[in-house]
GUZAZA-104838 format. One line per 8 residues: number of its first residue (from 0); their letters; for each residue x, y, z of N, C-alpha, C, O. Coordinates in Angstrom, 1 decimal, padded with zeros to 4 digits. Example, Ala and Ser with C-alpha at 12.3 -4.5 7.8 and 13.67 -1.06 7.14 Angstrom:
0) as) 013.2/-005.7/007.8/012.3/-004.5/007.8/013.2/-003.3/007.8/014.2/-003.3/008.5; 012.8/-002.2/007.1/013.7/-001.1/007.1/012.9/000.0/007.9/013.4/001.1/008.0
# end
This chain:
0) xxxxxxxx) 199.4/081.1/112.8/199.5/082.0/113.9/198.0/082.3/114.3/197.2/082.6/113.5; 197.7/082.1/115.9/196.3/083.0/115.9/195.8/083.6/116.0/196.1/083.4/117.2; 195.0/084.8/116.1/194.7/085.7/116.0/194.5/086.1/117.4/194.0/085.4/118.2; 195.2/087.7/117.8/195.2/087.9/119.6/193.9/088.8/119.2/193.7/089.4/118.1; 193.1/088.9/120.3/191.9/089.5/120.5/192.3/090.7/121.9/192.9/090.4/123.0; 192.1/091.8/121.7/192.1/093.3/123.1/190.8/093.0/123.6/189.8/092.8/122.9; 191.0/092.9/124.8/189.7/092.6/125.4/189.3/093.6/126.5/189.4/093.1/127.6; 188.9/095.0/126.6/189.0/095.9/127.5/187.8/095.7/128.4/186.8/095.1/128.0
8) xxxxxxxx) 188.0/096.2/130.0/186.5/095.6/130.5/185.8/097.1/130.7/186.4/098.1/131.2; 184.8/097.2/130.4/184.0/098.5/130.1/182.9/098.0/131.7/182.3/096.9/131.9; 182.9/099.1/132.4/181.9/099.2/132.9/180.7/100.1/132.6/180.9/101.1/131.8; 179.6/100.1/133.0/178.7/101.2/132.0/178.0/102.0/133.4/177.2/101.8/134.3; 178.6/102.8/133.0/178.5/104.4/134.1/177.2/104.8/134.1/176.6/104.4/133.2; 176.6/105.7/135.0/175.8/106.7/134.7/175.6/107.4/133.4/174.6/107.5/132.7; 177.1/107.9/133.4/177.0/109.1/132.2/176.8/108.4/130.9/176.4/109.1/130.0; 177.0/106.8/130.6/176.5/106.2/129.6/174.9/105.9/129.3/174.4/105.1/128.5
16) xxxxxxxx) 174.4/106.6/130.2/172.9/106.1/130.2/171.7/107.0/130.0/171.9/108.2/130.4; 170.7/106.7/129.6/169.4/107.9/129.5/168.8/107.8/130.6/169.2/107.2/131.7; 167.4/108.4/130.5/167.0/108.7/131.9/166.3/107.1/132.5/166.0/107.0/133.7; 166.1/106.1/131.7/166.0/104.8/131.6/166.8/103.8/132.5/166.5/103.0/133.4; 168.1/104.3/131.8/169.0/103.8/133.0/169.8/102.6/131.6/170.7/101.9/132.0; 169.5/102.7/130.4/170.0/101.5/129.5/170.7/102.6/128.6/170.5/103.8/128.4; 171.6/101.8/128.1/172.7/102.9/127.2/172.3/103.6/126.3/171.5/103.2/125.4; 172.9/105.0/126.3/172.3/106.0/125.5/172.7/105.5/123.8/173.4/104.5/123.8
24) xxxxxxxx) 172.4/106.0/122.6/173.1/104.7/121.5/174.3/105.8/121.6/174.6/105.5/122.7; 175.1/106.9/121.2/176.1/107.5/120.9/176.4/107.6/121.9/176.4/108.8/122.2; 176.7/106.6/122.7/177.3/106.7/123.8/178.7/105.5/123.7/179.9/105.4/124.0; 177.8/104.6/123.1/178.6/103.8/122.6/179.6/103.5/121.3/180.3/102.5/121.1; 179.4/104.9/120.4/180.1/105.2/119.7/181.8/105.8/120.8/182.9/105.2/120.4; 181.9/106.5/121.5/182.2/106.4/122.6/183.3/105.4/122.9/184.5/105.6/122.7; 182.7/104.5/123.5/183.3/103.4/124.3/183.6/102.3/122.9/184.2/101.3/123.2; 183.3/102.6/121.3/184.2/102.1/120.4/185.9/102.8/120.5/186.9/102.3/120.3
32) xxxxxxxx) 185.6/103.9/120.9/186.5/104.9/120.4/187.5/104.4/121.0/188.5/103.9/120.5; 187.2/104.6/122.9/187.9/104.0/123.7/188.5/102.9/123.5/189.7/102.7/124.0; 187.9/102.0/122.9/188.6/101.0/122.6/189.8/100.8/121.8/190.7/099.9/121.9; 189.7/102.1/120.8/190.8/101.6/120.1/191.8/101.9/120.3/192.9/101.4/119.9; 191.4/103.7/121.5/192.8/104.0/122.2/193.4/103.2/123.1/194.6/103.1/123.2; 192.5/102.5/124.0/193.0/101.4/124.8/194.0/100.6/124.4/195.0/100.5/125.1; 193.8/099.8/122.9/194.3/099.1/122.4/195.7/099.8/121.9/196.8/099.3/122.2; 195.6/100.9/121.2/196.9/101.7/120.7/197.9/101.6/122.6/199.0/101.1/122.7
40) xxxxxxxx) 197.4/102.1/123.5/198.1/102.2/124.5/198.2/101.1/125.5/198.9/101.5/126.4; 197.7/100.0/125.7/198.2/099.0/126.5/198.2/098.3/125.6/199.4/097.8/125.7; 197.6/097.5/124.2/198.0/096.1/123.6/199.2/096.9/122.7/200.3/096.5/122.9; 199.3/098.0/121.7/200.2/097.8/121.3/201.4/098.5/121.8/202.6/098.2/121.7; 200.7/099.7/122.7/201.8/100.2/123.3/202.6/101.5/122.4/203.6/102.1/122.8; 202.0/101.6/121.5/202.1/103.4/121.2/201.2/104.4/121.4/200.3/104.8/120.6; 201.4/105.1/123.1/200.5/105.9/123.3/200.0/106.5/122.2/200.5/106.3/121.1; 198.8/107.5/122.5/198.4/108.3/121.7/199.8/109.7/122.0/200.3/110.2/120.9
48) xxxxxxxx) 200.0/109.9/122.6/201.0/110.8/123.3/202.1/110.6/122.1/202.2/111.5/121.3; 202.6/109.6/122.0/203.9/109.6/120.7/203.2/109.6/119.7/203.5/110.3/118.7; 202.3/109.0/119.6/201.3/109.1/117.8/201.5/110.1/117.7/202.5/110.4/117.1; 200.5/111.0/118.2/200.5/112.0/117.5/201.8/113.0/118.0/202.1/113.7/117.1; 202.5/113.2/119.2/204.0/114.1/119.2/204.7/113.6/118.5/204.8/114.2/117.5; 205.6/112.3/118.8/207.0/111.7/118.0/206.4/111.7/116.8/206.6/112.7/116.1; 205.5/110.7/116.3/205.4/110.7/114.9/204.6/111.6/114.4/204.3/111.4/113.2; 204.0/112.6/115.0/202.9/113.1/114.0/201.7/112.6/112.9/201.1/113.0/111.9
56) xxxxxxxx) 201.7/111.6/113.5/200.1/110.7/113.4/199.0/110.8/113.9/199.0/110.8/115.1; 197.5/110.9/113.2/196.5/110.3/113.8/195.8/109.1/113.0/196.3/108.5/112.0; 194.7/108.9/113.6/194.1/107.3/113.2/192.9/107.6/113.1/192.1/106.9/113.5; 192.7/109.0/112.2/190.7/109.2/112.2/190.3/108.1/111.5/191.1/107.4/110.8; 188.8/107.8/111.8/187.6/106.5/111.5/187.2/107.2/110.1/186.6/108.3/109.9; 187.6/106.3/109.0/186.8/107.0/108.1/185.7/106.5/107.9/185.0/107.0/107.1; 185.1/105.3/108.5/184.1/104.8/108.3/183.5/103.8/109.4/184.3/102.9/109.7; 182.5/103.9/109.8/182.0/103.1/111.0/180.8/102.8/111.1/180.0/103.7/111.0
64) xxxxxxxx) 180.3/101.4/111.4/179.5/101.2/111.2/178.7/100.0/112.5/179.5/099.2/112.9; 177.7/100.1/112.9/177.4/099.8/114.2/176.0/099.5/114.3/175.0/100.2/114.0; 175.9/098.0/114.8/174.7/097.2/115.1/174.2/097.2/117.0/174.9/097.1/118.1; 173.0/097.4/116.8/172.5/097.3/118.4/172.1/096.2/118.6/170.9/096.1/118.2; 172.4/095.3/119.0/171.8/093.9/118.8/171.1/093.5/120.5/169.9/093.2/120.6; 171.8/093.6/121.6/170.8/094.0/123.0/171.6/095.6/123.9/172.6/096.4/123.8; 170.5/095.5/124.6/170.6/096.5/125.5/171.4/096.2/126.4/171.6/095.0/126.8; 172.2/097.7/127.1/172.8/097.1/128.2/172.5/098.6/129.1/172.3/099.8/128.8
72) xxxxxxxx) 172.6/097.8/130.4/172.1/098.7/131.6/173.3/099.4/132.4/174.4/098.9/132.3; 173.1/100.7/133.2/173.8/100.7/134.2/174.1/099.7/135.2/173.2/098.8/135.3; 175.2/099.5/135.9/176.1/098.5/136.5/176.0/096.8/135.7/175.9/095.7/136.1; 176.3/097.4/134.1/176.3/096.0/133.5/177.5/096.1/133.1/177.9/097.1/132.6; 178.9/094.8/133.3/179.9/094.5/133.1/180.4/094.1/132.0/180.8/092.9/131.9; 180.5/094.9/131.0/180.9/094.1/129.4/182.2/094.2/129.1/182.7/095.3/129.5; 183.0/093.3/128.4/183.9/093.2/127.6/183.7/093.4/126.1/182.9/093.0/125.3; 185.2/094.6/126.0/185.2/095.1/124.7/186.3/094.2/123.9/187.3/093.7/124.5
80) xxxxxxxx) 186.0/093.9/122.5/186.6/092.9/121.8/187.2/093.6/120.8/186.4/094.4/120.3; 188.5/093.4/120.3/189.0/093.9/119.2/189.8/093.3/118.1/190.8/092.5/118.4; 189.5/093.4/117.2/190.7/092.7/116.2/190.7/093.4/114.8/190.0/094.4/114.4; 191.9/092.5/114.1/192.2/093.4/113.0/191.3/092.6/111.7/191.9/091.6/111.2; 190.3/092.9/111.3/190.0/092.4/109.8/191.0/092.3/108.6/191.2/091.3/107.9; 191.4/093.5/108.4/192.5/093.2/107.5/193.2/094.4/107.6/192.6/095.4/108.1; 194.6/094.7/107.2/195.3/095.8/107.6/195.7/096.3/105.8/196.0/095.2/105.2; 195.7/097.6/104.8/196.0/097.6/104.1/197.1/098.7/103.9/198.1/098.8/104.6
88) xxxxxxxx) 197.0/099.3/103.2/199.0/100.4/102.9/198.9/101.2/104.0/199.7/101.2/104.9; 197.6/102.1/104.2/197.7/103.2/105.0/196.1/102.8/106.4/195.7/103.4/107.3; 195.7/101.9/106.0/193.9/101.7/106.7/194.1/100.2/107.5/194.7/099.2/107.1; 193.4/100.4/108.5/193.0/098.9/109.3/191.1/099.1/109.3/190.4/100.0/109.5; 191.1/098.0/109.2/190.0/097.4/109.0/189.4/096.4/110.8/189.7/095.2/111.0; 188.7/097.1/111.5/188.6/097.0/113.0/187.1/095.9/113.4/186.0/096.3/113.7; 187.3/095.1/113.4/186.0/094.3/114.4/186.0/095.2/115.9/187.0/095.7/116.4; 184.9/095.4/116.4/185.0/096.0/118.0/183.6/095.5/118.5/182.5/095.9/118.0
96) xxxxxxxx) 183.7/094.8/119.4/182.3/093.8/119.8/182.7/094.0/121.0/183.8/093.8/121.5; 181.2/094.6/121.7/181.0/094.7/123.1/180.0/093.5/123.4/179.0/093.2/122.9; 180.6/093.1/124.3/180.1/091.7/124.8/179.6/091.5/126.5/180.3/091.8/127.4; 178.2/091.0/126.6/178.1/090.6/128.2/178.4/089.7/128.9/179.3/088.9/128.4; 178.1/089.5/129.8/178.6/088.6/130.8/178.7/087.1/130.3/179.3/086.2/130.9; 178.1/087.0/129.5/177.4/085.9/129.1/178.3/085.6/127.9/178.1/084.4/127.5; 178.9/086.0/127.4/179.5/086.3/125.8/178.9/086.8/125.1/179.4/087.7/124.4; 177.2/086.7/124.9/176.5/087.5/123.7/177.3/088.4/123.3/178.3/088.7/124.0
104) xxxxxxxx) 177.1/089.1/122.1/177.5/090.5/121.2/176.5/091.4/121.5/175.4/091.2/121.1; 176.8/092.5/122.5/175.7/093.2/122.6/175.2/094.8/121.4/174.1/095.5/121.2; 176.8/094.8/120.7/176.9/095.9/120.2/178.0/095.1/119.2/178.9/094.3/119.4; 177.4/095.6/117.9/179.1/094.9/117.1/179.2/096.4/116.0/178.2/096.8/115.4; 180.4/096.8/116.1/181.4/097.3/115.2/182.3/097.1/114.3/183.3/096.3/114.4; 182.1/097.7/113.5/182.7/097.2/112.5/183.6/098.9/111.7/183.0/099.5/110.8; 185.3/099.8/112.3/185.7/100.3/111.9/186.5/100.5/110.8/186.8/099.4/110.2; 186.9/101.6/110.1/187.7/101.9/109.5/188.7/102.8/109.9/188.1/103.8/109.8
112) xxxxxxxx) 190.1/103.0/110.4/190.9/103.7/110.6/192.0/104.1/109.5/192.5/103.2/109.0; 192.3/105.1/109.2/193.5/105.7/108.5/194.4/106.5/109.2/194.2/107.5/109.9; 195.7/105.8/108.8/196.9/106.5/109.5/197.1/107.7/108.7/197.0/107.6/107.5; 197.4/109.1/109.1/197.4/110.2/108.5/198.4/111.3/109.1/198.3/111.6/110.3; 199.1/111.8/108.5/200.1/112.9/108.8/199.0/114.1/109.4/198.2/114.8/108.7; 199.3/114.1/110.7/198.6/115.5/111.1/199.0/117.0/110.7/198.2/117.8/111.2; 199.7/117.3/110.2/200.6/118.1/109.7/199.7/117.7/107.9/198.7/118.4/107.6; 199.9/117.2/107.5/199.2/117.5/105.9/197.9/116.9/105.6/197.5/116.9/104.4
120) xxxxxxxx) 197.3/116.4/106.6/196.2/115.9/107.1/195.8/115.2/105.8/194.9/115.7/105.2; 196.7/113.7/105.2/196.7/113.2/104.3/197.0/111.4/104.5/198.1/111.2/105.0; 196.7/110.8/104.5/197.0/108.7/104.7/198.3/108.8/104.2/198.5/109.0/103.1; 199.4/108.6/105.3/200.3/107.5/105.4/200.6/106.0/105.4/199.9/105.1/105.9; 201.6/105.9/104.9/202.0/104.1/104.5/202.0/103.7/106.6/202.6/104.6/107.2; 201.5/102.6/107.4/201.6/102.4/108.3/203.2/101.8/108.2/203.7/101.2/107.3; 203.8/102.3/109.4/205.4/102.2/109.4/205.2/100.8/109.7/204.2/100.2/110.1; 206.7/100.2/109.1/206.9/098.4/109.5/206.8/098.5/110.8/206.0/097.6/111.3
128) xxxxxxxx) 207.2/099.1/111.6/207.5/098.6/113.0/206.1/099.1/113.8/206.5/099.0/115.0; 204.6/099.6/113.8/203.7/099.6/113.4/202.8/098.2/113.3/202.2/097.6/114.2; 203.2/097.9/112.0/202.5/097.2/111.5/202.8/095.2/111.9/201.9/094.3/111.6; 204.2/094.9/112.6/204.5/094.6/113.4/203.9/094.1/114.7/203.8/093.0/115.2; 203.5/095.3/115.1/202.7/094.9/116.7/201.3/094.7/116.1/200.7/093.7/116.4; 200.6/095.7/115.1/199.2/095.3/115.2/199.1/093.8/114.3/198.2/093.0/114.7; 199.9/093.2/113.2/200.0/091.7/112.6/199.6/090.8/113.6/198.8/090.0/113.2; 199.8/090.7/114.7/199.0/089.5/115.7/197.4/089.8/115.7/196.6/088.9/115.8
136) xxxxxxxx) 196.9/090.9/115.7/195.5/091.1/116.3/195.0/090.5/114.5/193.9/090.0/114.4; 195.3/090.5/114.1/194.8/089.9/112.2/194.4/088.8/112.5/194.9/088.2/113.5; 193.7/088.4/111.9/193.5/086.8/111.3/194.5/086.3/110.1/194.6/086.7/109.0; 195.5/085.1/111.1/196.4/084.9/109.8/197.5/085.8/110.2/198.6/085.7/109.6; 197.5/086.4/110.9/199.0/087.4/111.2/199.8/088.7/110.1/200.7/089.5/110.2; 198.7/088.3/108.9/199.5/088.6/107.3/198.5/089.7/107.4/197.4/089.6/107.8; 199.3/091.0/106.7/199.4/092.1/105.8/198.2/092.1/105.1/198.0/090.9/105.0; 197.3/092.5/104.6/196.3/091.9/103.1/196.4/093.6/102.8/196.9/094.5/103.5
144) xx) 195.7/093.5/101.3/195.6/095.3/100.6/194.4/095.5/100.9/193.6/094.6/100.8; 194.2/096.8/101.3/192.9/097.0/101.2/192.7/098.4/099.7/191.6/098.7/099.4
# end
């Protein structure tokens, strides 16, 4: 099976920028974030709205980690890239590469997410049906432990 890639198209605003006009860096912590709600709400299609009401879930980052590799400017058109590294009982393991026109990597991420009962603010097992929709964005389609 191959691996599906979320590909969101980020425009870069004003409010993403210093007085320079080129992206502020926690700005782009940011437009990681976005990404991954993007992805929860149009590729897999469990708003944040039912995460956290129906099921009483969140997906805090426990760990994140983030290279500047080029600059990008106001009115620059990037594509946000997402995939699953490996998914384990309760944690996904997140690639997130912001990319230019060009393909370059202009920013690469590298996440940690845990599913967590908001209510006992503790890591939950990711439900089968869950774990289901995000299995395509994997390499290999398969489960691994983390």
């Amino acid at each position: 099976m191959s691996q599906q890639v979320h590909t969101v198209p980020i425009d870069v605003l004003f409010r993403h920028c210093d007085p320079a006009g080129i992206v502020f860096y926690p700005r782009y912590v940011e437009i990681l974030h976005d990404m991954v709600e993007h992805w929860f709400n149009h590729g897999l299609r469990i708003g944040y709205e039912s995460l956290h009401g129906q099921y009483g879930l969140g997906i805090p980052t426990v760990s994140l980690h983030v290279e500047f590799k080029a600059p990008s400017r106001l009115g620059d058109h990037l594509a946000g890239k997402l995939t699953v590294e490996k998914m384990g009982r309760s944690s996904m393991h997140l690639n997130l590469d912001l990319c230019g026109p060009d393909g370059a990597v202009r920013v690469e991420g590298k996440a940690i997410v845990v599913f967590a009962s908001i209510a006992e603010l503790r890591p939950v097992e990711i439900l089968p049906e869950f774990r289901a929709l995000i299995a395509p964005y994997q390499a290999g389609g398969a489960s691994q432990s983390a």
